[in-house]
N, C-alpha and C positions, 0 to 999 in steps of 0.2 A: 634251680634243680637240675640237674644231669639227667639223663634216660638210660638212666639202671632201673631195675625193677625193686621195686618196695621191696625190706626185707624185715622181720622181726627179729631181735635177737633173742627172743623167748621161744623160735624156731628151732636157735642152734643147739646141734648135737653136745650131749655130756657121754661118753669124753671126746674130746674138742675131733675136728675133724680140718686136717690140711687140705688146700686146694690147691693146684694151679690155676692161676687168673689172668687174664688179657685186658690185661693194665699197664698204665703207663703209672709210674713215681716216679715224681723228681725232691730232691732234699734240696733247699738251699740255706746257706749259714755264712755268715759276716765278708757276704758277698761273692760266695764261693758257692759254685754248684759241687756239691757233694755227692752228688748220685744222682744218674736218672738211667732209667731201666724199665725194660717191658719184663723182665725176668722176675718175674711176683708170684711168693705166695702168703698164702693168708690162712691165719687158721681161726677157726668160728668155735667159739663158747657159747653154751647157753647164759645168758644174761650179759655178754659181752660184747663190744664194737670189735667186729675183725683185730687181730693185729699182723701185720702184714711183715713175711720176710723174705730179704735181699740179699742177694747173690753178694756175699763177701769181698769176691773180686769188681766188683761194678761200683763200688766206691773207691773215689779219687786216692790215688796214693799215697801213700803216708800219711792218712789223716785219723782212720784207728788205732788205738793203742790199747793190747788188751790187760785188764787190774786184773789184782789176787783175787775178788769177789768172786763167789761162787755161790749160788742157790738150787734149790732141788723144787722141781714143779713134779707133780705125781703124776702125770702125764707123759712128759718128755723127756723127762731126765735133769740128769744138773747142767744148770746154764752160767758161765762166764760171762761178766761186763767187759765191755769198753767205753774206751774216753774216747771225746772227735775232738782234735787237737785241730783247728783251723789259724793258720797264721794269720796275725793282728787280732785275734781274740781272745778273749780269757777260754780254757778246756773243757769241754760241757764233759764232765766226770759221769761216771756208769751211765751214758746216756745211752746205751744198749746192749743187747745181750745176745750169746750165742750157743749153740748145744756143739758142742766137739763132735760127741757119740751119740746124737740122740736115741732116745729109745728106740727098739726095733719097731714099733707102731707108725713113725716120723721119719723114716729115713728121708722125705724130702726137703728135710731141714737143715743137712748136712750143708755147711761152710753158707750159712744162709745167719745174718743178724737182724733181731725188729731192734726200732727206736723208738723212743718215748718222745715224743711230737711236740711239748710244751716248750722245751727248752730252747728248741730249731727257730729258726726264721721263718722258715716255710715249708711244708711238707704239702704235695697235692697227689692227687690220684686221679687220674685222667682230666687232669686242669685245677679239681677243685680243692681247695684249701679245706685239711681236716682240720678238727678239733680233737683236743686230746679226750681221752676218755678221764669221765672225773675223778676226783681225788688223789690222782699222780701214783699211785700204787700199779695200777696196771699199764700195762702199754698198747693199749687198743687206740685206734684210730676212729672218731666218729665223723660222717660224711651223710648229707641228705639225704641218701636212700633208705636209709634206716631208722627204725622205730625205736623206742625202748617200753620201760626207764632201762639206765644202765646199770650195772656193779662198778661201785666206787664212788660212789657221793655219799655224803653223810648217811649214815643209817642200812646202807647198804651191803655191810660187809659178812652180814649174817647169814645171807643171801645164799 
């Protein structure tokens, strides 16, 4: 267990609310560090694990490539996928997403991408290795300090 303090995610605010946080992430994938960065934020939903985003420039070069995909969160706006092309690997496809323009509510999300954690080799947050949030819909990050249940596991999408 790390020494963060307990958090519930039936605390967090609707609608979601961005932080700055004094975190360390590091990505790594098919033996390549991907990113690591104290430059984190995170945005908290009610019934959701964090999901955390990274300075666009703080991953390795040439390893985003951004798809046509586009979705609309009623929060933030429309968000853009990318692929993380890592040499000697097969492309983890829309393994994250990004706001161009986000809503004027979010402007700290500007040139900032989250990823979906399942796919990765290893995603940590201040050392510790998360778990993806369930059911691969969302891209929340789960980590020891946190209670639930979550959104995204069976049953839960009614939520």
């Amino acid at each position: 267990m790390n020494d963060r303090t307990r958090e519930s995610v039936w605390d967090y605010p609707r609608p979601p609310r961005a932080e700055a946080v004094d975190l360390r992430v590091v990505v790594r994938h098919g033996g390549v560090t991907v990113l690591d960065t104290t430059d984190v934020v995170r945005v908290l939903e009610t019934s959701h694990p964090p999901t955390y985003y990274l300075p666009r420039a703080a991953f390795a070069e040439g390893l985003l490539t951004a798809t046509d995909r586009r979705t609309m969160c009623e929060w933030k706006g429309t968000a853009r996928y990318v692929d993380l092309v890592v040499p000697g690997t097969s492309p983890l496809r829309e393994i994250g997403w990004w706001y161009p323009t986000p809503d004027r509510r979010y402007p700290v999300l500007t040139d900032r991408v989250a990823l979906y954690a399942g796919p990765l080799d290893e995603v940590t947050v201040d050392g510790e290795r998360v778990q993806p949030q369930p059911g691969g819909f969302y891209g929340g990050w789960v980590t020891s300090e946190l209670d639930g249940p979550f959104k995204g596991a069976p049953g839960t999408m009614g939520w």
